[in-house]
N, C-alpha and C positions, 0 to 999 in steps of 0.2 A: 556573525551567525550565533545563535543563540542554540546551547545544549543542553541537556539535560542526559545524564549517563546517572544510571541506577545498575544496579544489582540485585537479584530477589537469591536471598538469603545468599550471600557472598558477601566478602568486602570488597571494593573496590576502590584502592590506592588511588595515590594523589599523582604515580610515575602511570599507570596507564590512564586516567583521565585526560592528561596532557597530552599523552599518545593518541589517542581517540581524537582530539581537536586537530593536531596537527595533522595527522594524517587525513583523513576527514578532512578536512578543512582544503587541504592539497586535489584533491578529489572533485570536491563541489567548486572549486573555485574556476577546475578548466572548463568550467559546463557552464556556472552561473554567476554572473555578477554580483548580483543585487544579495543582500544578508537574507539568509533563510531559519529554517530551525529544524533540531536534529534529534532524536531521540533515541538511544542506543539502552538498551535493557541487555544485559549479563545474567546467566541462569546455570546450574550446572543439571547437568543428566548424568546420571549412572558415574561412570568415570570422566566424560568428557562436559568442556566447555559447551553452553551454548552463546552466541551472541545475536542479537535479532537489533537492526538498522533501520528507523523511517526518517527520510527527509523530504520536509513541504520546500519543494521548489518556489523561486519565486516568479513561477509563471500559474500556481497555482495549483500545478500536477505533483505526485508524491511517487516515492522510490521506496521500496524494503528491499532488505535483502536479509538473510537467515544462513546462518551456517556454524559447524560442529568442529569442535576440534579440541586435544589432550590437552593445549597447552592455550589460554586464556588471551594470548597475543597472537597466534595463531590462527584462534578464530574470529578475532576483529581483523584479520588481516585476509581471513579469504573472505569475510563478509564487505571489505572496501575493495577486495578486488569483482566481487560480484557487482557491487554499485558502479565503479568505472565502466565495464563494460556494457550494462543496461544505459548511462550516459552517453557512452562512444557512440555506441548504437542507432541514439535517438538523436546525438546533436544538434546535427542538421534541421531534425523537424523540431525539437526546441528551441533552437535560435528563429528561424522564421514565423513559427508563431510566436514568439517572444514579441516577434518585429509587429506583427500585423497587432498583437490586443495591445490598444492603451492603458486598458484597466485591470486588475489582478481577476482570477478566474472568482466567480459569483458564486458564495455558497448557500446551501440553503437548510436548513436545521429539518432532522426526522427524527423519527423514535424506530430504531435498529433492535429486534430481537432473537435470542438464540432461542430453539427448542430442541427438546429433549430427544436422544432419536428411542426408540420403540425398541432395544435389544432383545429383548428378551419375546417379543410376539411372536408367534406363528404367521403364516400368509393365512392359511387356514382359519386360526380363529378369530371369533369378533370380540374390536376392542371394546372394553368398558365403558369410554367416554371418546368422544369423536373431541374433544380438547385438549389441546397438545400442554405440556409443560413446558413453562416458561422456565428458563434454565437463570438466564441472565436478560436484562433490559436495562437499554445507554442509548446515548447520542448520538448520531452519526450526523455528515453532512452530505449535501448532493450536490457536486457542481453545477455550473452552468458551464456546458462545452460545443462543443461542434462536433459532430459524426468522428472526425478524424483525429481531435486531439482525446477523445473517449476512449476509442480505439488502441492509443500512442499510453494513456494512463492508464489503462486495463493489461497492459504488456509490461509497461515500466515496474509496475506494483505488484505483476507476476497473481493476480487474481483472475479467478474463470472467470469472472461476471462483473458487470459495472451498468449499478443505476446512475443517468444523468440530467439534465435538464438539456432539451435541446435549445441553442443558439436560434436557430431559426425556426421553428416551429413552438418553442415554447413550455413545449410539453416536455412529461416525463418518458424518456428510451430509457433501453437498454442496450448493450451489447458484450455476447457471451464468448465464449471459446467453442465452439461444437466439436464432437466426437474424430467428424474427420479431417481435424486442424483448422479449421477456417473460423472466420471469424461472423457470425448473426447478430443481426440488427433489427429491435423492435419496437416498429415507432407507431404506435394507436392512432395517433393524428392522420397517418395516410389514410386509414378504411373507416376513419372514427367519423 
């Protein structure tokens, strides 16, 4: 498995980098065979560690996990036990699809932008310019998945919302988190 552990503005020793692999590594190993990659970023807030966790499975689906804590081993250590669990979770349906795709999941290259939110408006007043500010612009990618392993990536990765490429239709879905827990699906192809 191939890593990459940073730190933004901290240093980060050679005894936790190791720590990070090993454990890590113990973690993804019960879930997946095949070599993956992992990317672990260290940050500090206020007093406390933060540590934030993404690993590209190698069925093509990705895992984060995010968590806080004083002490810098501490919080790599409840951000791999948050990843175990979203693993445990899901095994079952990542090993069967594992079983069923031949081929790694299909990505497909977009342009992903943030905008600025509006703090400072009234509901009342009219804005100046109906054009949002672009805050940030980068790359993202879109799978190609099936209704259900969308569904299984959008829970693993702990995200409201997942644009994907349908498996069978072709087209671009979605599917979101709705307000009262459930899960919406919007596929244009059916009424399109």
């Amino acid at each position: 498995m191939r890593y990459q552990i940073t730190g933004k503005q901290i240093d980060i020793g050679e005894a936790l980098q190791t720590h990070v692999r090993a454990e890590l590594g113990q973690v993804i190993e019960k879930y997946s065979q095949r070599p993956t990659d992992a990317q672990v970023v260290f940050s500090k807030s206020a007093h406390e560690h933060v540590c934030e966790a993404t690993v590209h499975l190698s069925t093509g689906l990705t895992t984060t996990a995010k968590a806080k804590a004083v002490e810098i081993y501490a919080a790599f250590d409840a951000v791999t036990e948050k990843m175990d669990k979203q693993l445990r979770r899901y095994k079952r349906r990542l090993k069967n699809h594992h079983q069923e795709r031949t081929t790694p999941v299909e990505l497909f290259g977009a342009a992903s932008y943030i905008l600025a939110a509006d703090a400072g408006q009234d509901d009342e007043e009219e804005p100046d310019s109906l054009a949002p500010v672009i805050v940030a612009e980068m790359e993202t990618r879109i799978p190609s998945l099936s209704v259900g392993e969308a569904v299984m990536q959008m829970e693993i990765a702990g995200a409201p919302v997942l644009v994907f490429k349908n498996e069978k239709g072709g087209g671009l879905n979605v599917v979101y988190r709705r307000d009262d827990g459930n899960v919406g699906w919007i596929d244009p192809a059916v009424n399109g």
